[in-house]
Rosetta silent file (secondary structure, phi, psi, omega in degrees, C-alpha in Angstrom):
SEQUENCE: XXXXXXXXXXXXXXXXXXXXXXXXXXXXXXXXXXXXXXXXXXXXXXXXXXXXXXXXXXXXXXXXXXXXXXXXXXXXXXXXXXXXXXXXXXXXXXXXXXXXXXXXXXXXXXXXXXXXXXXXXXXXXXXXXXXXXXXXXXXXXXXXXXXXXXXXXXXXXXXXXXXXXXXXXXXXXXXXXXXXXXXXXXXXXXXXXXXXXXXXXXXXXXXXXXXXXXXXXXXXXXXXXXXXXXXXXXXXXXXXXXXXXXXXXXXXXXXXXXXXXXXXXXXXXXXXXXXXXXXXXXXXXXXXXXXXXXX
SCORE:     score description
SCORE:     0.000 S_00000001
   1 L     0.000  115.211  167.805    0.000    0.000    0.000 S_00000001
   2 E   -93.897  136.361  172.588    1.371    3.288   -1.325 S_00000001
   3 E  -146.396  145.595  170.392    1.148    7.490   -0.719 S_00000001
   4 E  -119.238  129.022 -153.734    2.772    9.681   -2.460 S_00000001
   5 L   176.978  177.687 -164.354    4.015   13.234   -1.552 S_00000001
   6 L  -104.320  -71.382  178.327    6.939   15.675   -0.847 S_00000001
   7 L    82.118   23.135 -171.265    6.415   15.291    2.864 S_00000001
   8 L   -63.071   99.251  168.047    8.554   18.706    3.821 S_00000001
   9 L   112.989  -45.492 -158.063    7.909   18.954    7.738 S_00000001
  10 L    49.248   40.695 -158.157    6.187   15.668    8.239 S_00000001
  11 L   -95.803 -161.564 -152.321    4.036   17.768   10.149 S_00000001
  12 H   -98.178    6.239  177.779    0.952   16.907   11.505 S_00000001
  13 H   -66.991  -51.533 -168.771   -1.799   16.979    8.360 S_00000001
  14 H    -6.041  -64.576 -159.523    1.427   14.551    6.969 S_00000001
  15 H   -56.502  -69.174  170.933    1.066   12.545    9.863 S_00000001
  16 H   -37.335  -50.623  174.104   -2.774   11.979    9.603 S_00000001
  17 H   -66.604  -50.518  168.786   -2.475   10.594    5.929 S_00000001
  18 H   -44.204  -83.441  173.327    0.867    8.397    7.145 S_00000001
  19 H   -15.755  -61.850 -167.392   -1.459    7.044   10.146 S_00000001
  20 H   -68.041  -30.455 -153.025   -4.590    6.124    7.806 S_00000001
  21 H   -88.267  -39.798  167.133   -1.909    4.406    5.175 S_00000001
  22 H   -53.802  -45.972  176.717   -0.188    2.191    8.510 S_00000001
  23 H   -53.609  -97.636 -175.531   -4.002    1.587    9.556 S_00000001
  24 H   -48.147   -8.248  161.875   -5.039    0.264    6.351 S_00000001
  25 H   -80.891   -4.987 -139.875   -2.150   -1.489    5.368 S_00000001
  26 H  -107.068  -48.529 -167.625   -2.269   -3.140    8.537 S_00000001
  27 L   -96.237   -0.415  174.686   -5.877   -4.310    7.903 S_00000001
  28 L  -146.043   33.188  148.367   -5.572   -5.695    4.716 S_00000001
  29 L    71.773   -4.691  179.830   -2.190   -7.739    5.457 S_00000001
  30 L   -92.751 -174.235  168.757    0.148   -5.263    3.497 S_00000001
  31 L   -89.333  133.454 -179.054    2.705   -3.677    3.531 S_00000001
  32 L   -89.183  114.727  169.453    3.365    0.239    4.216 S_00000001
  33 E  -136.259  153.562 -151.272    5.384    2.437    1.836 S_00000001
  34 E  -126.406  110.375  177.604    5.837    6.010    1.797 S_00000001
  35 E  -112.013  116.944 -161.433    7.208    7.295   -2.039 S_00000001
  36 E  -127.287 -174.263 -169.419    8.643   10.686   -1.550 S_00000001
  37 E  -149.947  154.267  164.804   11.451   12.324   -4.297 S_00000001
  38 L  -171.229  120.027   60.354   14.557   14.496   -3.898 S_00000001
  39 L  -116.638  165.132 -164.125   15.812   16.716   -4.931 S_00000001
  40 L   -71.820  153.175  171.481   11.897   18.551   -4.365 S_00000001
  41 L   -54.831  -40.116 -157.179   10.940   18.532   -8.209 S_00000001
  42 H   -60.673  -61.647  164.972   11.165   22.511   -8.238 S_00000001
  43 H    -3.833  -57.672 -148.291   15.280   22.124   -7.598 S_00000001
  44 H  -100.414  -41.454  177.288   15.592   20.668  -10.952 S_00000001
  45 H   -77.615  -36.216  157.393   12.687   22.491  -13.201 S_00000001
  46 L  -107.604  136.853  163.718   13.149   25.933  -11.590 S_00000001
  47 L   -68.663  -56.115 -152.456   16.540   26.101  -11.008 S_00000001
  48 L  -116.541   57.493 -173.758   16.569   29.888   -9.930 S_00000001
  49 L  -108.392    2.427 -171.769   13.383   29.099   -8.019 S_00000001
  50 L    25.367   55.018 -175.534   15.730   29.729   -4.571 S_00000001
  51 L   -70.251  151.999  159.142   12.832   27.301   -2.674 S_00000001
  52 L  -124.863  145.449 -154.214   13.277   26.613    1.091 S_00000001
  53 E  -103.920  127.862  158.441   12.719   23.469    2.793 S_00000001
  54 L   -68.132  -33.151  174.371   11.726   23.028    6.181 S_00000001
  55 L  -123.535  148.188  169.795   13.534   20.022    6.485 S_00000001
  56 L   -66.087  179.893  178.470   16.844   18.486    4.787 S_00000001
  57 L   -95.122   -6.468  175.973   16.295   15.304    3.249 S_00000001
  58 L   -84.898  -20.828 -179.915   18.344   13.237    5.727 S_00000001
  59 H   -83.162   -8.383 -163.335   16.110   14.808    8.470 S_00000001
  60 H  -111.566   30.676  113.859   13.011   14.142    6.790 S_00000001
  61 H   -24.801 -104.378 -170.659   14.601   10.467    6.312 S_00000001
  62 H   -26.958  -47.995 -156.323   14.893   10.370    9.735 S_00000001
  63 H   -84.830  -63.568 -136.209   10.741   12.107   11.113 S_00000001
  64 H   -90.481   -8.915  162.648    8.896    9.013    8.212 S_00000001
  65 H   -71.732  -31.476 -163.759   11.048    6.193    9.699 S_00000001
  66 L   -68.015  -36.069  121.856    9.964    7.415   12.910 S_00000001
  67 L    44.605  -61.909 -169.291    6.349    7.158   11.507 S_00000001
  68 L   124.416  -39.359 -162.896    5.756    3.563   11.731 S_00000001
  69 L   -80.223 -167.575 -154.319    5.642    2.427    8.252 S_00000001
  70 L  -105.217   -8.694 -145.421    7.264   -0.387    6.668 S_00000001
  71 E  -140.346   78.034  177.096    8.730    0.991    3.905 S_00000001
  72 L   -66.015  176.601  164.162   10.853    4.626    2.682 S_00000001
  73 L  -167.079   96.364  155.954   11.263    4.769   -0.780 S_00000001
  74 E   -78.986   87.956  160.426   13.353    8.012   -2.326 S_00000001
  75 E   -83.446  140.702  163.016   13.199    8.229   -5.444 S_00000001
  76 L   -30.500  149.928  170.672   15.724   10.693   -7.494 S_00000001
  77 L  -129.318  107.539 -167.626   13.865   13.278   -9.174 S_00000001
  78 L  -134.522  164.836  161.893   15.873   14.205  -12.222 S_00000001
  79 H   -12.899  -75.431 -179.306   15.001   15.652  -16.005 S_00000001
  80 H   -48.004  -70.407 -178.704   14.717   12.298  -17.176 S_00000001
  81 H   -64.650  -29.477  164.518   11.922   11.103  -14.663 S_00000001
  82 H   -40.248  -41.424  151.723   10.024   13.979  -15.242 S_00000001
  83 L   -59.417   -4.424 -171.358    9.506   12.705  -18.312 S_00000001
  84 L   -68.537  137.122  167.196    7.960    9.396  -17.674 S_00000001
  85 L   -77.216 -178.882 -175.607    4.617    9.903  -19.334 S_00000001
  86 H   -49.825  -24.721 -165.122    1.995    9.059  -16.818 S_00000001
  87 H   -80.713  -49.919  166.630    1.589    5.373  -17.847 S_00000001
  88 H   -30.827 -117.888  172.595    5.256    4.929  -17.535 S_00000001
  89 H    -1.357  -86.430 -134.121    5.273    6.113  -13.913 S_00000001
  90 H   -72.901  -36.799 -162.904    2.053    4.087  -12.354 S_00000001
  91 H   -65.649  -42.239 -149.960    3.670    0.722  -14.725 S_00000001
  92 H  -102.338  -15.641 -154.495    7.473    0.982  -14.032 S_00000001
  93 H  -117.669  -88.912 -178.381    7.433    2.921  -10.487 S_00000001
  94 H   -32.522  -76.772  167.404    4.069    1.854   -9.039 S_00000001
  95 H   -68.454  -90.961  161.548    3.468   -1.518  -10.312 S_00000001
  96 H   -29.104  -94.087 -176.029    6.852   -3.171  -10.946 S_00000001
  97 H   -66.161  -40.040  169.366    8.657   -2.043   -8.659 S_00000001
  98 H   -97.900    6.335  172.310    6.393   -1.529   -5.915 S_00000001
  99 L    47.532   88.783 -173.548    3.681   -3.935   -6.575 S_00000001
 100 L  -106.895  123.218  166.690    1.411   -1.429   -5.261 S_00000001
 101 L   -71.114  -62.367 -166.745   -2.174   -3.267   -4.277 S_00000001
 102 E  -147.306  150.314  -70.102   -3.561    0.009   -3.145 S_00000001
 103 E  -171.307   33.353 -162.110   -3.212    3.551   -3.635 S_00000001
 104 E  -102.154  114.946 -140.448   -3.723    6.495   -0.907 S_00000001
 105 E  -143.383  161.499 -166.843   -3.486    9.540   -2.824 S_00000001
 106 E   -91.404  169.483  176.124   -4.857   13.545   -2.694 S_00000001
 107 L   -86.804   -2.509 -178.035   -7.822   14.195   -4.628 S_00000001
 108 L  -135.018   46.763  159.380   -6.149   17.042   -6.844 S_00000001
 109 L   -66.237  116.106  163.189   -2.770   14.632   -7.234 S_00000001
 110 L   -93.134 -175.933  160.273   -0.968   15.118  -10.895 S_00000001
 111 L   166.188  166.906 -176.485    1.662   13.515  -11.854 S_00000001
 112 L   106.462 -133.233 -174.444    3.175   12.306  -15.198 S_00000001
 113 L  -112.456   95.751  159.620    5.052   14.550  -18.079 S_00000001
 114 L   103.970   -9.057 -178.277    3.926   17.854  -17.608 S_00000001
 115 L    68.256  103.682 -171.532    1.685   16.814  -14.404 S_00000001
 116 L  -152.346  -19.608 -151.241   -0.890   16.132  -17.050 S_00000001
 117 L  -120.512  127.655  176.883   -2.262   13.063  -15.746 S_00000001
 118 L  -115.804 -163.645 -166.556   -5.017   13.200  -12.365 S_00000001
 119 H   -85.553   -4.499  168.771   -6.371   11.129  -10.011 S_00000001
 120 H   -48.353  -79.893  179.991   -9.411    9.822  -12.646 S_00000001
 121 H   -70.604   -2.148  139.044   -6.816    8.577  -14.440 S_00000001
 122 H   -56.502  -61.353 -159.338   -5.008    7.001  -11.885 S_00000001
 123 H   -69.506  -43.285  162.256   -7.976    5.372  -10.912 S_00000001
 124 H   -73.816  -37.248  175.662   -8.023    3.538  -14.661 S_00000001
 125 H   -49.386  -28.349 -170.704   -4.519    2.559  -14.569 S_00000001
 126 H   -76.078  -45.737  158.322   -5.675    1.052  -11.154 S_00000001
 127 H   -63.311  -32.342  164.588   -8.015   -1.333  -13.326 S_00000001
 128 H   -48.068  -42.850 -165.648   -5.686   -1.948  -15.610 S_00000001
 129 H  -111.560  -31.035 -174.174   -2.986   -2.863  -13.648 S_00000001
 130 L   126.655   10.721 -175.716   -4.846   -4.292  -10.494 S_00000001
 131 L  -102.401  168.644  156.862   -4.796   -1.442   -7.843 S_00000001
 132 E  -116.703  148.372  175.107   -7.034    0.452   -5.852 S_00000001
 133 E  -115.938  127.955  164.655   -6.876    4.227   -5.262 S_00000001
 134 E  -112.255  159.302 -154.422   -8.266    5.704   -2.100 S_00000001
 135 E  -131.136  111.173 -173.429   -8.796    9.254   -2.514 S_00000001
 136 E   -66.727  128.094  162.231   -7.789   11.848    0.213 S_00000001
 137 L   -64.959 -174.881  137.834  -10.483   14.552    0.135 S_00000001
 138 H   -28.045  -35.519  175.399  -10.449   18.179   -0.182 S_00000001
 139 H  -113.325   -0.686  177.837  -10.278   19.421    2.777 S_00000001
 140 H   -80.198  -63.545 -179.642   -7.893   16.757    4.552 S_00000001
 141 H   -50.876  -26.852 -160.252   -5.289   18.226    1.386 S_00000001
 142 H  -103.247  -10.033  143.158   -5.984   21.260    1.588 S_00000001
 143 H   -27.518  -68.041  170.160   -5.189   20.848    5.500 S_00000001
 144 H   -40.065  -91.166 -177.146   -1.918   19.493    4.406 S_00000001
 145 H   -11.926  -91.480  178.194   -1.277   22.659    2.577 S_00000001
 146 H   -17.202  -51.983 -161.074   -2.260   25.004    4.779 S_00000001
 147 H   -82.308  -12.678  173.963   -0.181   23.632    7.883 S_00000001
 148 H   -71.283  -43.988 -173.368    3.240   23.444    5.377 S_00000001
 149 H   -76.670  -18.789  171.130    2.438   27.639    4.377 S_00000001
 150 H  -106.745   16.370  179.638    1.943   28.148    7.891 S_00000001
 151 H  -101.007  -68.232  168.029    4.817   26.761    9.520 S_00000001
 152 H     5.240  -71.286  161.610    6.833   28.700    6.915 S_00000001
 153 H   -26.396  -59.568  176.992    5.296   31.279    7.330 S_00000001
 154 H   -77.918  -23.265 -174.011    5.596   31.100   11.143 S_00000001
 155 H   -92.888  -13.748  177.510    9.176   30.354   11.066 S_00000001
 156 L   -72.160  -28.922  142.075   10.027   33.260    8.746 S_00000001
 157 L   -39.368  -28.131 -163.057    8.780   35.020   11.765 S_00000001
 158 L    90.851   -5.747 -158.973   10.139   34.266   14.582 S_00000001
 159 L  -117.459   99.708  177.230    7.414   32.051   15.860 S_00000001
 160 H   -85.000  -24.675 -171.718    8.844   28.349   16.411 S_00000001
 161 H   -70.429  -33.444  176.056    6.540   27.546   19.277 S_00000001
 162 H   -85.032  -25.717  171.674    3.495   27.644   16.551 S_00000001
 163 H   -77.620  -28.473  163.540    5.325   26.179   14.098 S_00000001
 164 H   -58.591  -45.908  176.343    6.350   23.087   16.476 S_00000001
 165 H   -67.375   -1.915  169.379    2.853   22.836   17.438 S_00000001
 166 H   -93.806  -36.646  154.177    1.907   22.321   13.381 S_00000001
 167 H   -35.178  -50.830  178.231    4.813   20.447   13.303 S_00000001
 168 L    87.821  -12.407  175.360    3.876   17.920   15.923 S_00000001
 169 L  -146.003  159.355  175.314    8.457   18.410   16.848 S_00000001
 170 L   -62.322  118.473  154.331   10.678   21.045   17.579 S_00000001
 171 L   -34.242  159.180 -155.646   11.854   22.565   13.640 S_00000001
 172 E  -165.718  130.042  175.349   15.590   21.561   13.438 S_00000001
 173 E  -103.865  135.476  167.278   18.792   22.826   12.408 S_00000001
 174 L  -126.569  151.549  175.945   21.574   20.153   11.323 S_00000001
 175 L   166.058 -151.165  158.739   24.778   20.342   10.603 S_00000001
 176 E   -98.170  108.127  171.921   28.535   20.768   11.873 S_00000001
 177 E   -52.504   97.164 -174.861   30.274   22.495   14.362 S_00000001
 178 L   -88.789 -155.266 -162.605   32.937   24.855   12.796 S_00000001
 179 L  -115.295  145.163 -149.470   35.433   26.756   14.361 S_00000001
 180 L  -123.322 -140.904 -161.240   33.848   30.884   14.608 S_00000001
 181 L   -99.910   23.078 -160.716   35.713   34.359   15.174 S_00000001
 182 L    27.978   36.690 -159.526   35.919   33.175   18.979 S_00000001
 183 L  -101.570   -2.782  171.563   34.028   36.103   20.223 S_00000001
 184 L   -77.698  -36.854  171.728   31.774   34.163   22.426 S_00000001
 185 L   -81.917  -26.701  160.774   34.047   33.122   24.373 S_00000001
 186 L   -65.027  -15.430  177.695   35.761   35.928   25.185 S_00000001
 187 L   -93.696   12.797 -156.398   32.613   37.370   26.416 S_00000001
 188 L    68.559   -4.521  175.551   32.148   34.633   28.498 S_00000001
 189 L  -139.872   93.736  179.443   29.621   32.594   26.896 S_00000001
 190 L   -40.402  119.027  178.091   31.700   29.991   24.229 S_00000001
 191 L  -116.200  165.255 -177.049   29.395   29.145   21.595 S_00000001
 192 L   -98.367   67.693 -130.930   29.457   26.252   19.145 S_00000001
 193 L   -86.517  143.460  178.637   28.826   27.859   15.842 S_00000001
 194 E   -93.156  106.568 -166.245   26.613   25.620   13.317 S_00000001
 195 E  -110.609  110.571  149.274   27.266   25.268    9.390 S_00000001
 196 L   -38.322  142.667 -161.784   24.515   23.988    7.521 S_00000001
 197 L  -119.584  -31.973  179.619   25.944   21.539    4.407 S_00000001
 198 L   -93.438  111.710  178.482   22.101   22.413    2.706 S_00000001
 199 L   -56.259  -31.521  164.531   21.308   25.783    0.856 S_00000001
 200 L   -75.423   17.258 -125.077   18.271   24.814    1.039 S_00000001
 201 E  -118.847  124.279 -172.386   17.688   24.693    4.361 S_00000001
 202 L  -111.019  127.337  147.997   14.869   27.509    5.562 S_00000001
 203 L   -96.115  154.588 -179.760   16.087   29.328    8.506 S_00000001
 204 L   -56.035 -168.870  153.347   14.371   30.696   11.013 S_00000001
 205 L   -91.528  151.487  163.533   14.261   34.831   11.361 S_00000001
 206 L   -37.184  123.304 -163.482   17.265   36.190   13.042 S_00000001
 207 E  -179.211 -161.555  148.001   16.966   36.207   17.223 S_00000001
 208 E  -109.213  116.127 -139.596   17.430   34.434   20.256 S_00000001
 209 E  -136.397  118.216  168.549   16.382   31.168   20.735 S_00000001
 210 E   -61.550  103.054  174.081   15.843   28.342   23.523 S_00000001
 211 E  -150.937 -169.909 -160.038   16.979   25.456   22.224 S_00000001
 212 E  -156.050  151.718 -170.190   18.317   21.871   22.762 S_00000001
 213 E  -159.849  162.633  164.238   20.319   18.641   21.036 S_00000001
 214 E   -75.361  128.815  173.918   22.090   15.271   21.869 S_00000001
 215 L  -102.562   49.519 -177.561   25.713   15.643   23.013 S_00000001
 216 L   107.753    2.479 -156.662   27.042   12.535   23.082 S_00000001
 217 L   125.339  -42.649 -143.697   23.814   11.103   23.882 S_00000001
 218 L  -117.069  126.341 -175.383   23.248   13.130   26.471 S_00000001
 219 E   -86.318  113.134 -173.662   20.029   16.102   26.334 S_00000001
 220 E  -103.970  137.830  160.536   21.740   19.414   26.706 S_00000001
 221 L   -79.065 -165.781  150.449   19.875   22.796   26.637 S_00000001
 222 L   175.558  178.357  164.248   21.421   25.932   25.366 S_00000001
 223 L  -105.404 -176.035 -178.532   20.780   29.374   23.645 S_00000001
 224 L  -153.843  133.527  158.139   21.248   29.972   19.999 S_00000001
 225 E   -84.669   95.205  161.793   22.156   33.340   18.003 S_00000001
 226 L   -90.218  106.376  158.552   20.856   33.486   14.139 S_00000001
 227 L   173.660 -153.403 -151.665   21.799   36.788   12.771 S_00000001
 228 L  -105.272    0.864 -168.770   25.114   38.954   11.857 S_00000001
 229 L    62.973   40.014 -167.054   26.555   39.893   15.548 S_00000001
 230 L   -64.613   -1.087 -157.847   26.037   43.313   14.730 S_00000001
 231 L  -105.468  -48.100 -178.938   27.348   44.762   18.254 S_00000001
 232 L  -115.394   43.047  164.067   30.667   43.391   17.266 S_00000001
 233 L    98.968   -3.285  156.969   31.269   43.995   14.143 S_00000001
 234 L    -6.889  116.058  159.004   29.595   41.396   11.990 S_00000001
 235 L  -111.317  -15.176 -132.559   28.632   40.644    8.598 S_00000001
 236 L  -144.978  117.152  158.589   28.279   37.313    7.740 S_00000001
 237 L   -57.024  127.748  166.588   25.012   34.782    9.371 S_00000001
 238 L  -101.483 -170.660  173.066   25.694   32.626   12.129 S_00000001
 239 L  -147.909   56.640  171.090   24.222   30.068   13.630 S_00000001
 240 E  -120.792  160.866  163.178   25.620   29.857   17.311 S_00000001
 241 L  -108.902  124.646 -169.880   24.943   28.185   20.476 S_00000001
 242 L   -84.902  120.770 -169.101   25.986   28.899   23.767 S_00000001
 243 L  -111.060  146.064  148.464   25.219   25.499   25.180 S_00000001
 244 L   -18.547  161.469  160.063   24.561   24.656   29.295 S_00000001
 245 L    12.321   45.144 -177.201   26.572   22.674   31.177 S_00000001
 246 L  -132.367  109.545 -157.274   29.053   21.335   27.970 S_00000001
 247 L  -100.690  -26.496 -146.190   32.818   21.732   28.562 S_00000001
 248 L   -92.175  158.821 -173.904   34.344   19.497   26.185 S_00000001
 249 L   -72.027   94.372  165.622   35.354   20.763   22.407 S_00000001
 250 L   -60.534   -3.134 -177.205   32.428   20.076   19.718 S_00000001
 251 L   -35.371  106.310  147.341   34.979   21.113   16.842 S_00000001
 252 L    85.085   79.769   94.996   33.859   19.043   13.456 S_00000001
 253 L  -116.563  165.108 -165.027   30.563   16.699   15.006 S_00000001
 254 E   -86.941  120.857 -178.395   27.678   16.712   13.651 S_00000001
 255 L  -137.374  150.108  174.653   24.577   18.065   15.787 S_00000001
 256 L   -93.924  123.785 -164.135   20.497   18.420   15.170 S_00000001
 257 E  -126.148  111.681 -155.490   19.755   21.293   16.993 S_00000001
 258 E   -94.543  139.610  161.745   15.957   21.788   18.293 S_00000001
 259 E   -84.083  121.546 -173.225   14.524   25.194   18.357 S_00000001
 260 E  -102.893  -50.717 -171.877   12.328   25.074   21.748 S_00000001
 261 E  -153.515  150.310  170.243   11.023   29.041   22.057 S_00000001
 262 E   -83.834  133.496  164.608   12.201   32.383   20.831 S_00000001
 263 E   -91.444  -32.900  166.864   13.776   34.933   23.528 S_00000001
 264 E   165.726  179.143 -153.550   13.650   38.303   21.413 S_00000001
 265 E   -94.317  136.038 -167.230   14.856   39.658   18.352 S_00000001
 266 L   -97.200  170.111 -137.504   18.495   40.145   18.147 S_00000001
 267 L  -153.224  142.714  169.892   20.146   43.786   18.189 S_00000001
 268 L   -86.042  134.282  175.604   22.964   46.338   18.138 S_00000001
 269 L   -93.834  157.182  177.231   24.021   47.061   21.684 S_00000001
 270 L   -61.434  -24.687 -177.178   25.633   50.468   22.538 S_00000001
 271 L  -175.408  165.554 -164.262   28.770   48.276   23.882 S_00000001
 272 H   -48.977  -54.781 -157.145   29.972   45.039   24.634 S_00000001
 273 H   -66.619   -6.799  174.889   29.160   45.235   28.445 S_00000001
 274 H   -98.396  -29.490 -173.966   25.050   45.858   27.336 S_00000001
 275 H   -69.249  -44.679  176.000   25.671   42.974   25.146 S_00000001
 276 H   -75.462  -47.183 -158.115   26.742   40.382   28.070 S_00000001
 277 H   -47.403  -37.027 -157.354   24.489   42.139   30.118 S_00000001
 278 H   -87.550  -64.995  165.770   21.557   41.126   27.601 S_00000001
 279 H   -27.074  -62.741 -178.032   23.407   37.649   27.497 S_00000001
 280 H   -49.510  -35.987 -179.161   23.303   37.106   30.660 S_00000001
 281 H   -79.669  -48.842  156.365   19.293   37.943   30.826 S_00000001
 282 H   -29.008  -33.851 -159.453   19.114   35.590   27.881 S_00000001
 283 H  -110.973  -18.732  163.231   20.296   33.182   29.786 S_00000001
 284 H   -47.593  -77.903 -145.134   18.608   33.547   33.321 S_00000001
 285 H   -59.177  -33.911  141.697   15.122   33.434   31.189 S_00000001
 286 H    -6.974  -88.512  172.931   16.725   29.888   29.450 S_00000001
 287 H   -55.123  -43.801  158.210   16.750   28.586   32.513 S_00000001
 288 H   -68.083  -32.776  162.241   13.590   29.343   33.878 S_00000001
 289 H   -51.163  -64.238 -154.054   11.627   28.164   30.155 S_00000001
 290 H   -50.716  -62.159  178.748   13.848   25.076   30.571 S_00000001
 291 H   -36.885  -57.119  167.778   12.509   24.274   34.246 S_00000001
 292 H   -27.974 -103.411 -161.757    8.959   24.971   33.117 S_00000001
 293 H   -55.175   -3.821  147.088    9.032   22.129   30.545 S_00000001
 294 H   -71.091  -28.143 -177.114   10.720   19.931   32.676 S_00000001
 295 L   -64.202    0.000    0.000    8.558   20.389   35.820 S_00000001
């Protein structure tokens, strides 16, 4: 049993269509697979379409395993498959390889050379070949929609706590820890600065941020900086975190970094000492969020 989709956030309309496709595959003895594509189709047909992703594709690897179902499937999305006419696609994708029984699909799905092909004519290949198509309605897709433009939306904003609740998880930064101008530390609070490996990667707006990752294993809190450092001379977007209680040297590993709540917008201070000063308030207010969601 197959759905098909982009799945960017795995948020929570996602999740309701995942959920129905584990239910019903469940109840009629099959098997669950999830057929998602990457690079997103736009990548390769607009090129200079600069799209942003809520999630990378190893993270959103990572949310549809968690999922339940039995079965990922990534296919490339290149020139060349865009060309499969529609028959091509449900016979060589659908049928051969996944010897799809049944079908759970949006009701305004396209798909073929040119998107040319809908779900009617799904639904005759599905005699043809031996499937069934169940057909997500209108307003469960346009659900879908909705909660992908508004966690966008919301994160282009500043507002992660509404986009985690459309999410259903904390939005996530991944990457590496490189080595920075070392200006955190001189100020007393050493941060771990984060380089993203995907351009495509939607950041949040520039602020101050609660947030929190595995160390080793181990769940550390911390704060996080997005923006240019503008008090001390800046140009260039960071991404650091002053993390809690973590002595040892993060230099080159790789960490998924959760955004838990925005602390305020970040800002040129008149001088360094209103800048720790600010830090410091940053970090008190940390602490008291963290307890809260711990109590």
């Amino acid at each position: 049993m197959v759905t098909i989709g982009t799945f960017d956030g795995v948020h929570a309309g996602h999740r309701k269509i995942i959920e129905r496709l584990v239910n019903s595959a469940k109840a009629n003895s099959l098997e669950s697979v999830v057929l998602t594509f990457f690079p997103h189709p736009r990548m390769v047909l607009q090129k200079e379409s600069g799209i942003e992703l809520i999630n990378t594709i190893e993270e959103r690897v990572q949310l549809l395993e968690d999922t339940g179902i039995d079965h990922l499937v990534i296919h490339p999305f290149t020139i060349q498959f865009s060309r499969l006419t529609a028959q091509e696609f449900v016979r060589d994708i659908l049928v051969h390889k996944l010897r799809a029984k049944k079908i759970i699909i949006g009701y305004d799905h396209r798909f073929g050379r040119n998107r040319t092909a809908n779900i009617e004519d799904l639904k005759r290949f599905g005699e043809e070949y031996g499937f069934e198509v169940e057909e997500i309605s209108k307003q469960e897709v346009e659900e879908v929609a909705v909660s992908s433009t508004k966690i966008r939306n919301a994160l282009a904003e500043g507002e992660v706590e509404k986009a985690n609740t459309y999410l259903t998880h904390p939005f996530m930064l991944s990457g590496t820890i490189v080595r920075g101008r070392g200006i955190g530390k001189d100020l007393g609070f050493p941060t771990a600065n984060l380089q993203l490996e995907e351009d495509y990667k939607l950041i949040p707006k520039n602020g101050v941020y609660v947030v929190s990752a595995r160390i080793n294993g181990i769940l550390k809190y911390g704060m996080m900086n997005i923006g240019t450092n503008p008090t001390v001379g800046g140009k260039e977007k960071t991404i650091e975190t002053n993390f809690f209680e973590v002595n040892q040297d993060l230099y080159d590993q790789k960490l998924q970094i959760r955004l838990l709540k925005r602390i305020r917008d970040e800002k040129k201070f008149a001088s360094v000492e209103e800048l720790k000063k600010a830090m410091q308030q940053d970090r008190a207010f940390s602490e008291n969020y963290i307890a809260e969601i711990n109590a």
